[in-house]
C-alpha positions in Angstrom: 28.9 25.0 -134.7 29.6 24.7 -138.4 26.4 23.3 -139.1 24.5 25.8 -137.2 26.5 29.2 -139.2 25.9 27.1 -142.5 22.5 26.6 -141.5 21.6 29.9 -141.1 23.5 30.9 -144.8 21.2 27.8 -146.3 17.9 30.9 -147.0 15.7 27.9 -147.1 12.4 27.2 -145.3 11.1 23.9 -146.4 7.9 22.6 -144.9 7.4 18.8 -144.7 3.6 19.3 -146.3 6.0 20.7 -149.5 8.2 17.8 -149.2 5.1 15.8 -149.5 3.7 17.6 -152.0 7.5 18.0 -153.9 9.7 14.8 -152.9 12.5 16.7 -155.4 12.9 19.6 -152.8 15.1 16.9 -151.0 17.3 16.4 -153.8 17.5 20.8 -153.8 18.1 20.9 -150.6 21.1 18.3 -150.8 22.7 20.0 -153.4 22.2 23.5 -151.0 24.1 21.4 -148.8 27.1 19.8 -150.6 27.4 24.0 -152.1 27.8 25.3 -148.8 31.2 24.5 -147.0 29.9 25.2 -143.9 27.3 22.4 -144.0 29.2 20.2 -145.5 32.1 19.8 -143.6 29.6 20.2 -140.4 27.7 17.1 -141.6 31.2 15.4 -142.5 32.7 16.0 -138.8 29.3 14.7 -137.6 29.5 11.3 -139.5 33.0 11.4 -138.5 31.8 11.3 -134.9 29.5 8.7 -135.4 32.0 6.7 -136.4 34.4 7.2 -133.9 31.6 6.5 -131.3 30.4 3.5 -132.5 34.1 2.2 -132.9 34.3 3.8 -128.8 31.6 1.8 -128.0 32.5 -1.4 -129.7 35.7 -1.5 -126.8 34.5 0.1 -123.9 31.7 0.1 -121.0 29.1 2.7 -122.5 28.9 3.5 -118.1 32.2 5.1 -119.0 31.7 6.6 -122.0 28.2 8.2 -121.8 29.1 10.9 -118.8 31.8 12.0 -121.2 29.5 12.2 -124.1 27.2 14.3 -121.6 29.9 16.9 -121.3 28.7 17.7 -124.7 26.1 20.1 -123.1 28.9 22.1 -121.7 31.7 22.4 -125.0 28.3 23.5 -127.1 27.1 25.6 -124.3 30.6 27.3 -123.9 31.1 27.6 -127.6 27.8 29.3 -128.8 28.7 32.1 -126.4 32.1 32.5 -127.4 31.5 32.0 -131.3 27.8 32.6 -132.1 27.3 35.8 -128.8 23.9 33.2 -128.0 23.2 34.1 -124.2 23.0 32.4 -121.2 20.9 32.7 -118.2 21.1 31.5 -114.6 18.9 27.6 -115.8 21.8 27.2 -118.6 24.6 27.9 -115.6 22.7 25.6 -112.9 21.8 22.6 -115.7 25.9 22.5 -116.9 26.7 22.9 -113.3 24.6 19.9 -112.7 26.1 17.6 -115.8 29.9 18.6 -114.6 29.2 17.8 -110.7 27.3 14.0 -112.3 30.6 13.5 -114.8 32.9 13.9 -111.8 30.9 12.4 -109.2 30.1 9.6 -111.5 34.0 9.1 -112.4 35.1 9.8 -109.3 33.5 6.8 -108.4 35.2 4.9 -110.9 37.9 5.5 -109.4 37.9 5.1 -106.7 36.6 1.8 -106.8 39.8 0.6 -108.8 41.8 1.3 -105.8 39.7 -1.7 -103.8 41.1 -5.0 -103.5 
């Protein structure tokens, strides 16, 4: 979310046929970046996350781990209407119906196989 409102605060439209032609617009654009808070801490939660996932996936099955990561769809989903107003239609409803009834199926299943012997 944060990356998204700083996003749309950056004013910046580069092309990668200017970055070609400019390889310093990078360097601008990084500094664009590290000046607005929004970006930055977006990008710093995001390589936050990556850590924690990797150190996730260093001690558990990534079976388990990957329906939970799925329910991603939904927290954005439910976020962007409540923060950013975006709208959602009927395919939006049906798709994160569809990833919620997989997640639970999925670890229902999980669970109920720990209760065999």
């Amino acid at each position: 979310m944060l990356i998204k409102k700083g996003a749309g605060q950056l004013g910046l439209h580069v092309t990668l046929r200017q970055v070609l032609r400019d390889p310093f617009l990078v360097l601008q654009y990084g500094f664009h970046i590290i000046a607005n808070p929004q970006l930055f801490v977006g990008y710093a939660l995001y390589g936050i996350n990556t850590v924690l996932l990797a150190y996730a996936l260093k001690g558990r099955e990534l079976s388990r781990l990957y329906p939970i990561i799925a329910l991603t769809y939904v927290w954005v989903t439910l976020l962007s209407v409540t923060m950013l107003h975006e709208h959602v239609n009927f395919f939006r409803i049906l798709g994160i119906t569809a990833i919620v009834a997989g997640v639970s199926i999925l670890g229902g299943g999980k669970l109920a196989g720990k209760g065999k012997t």
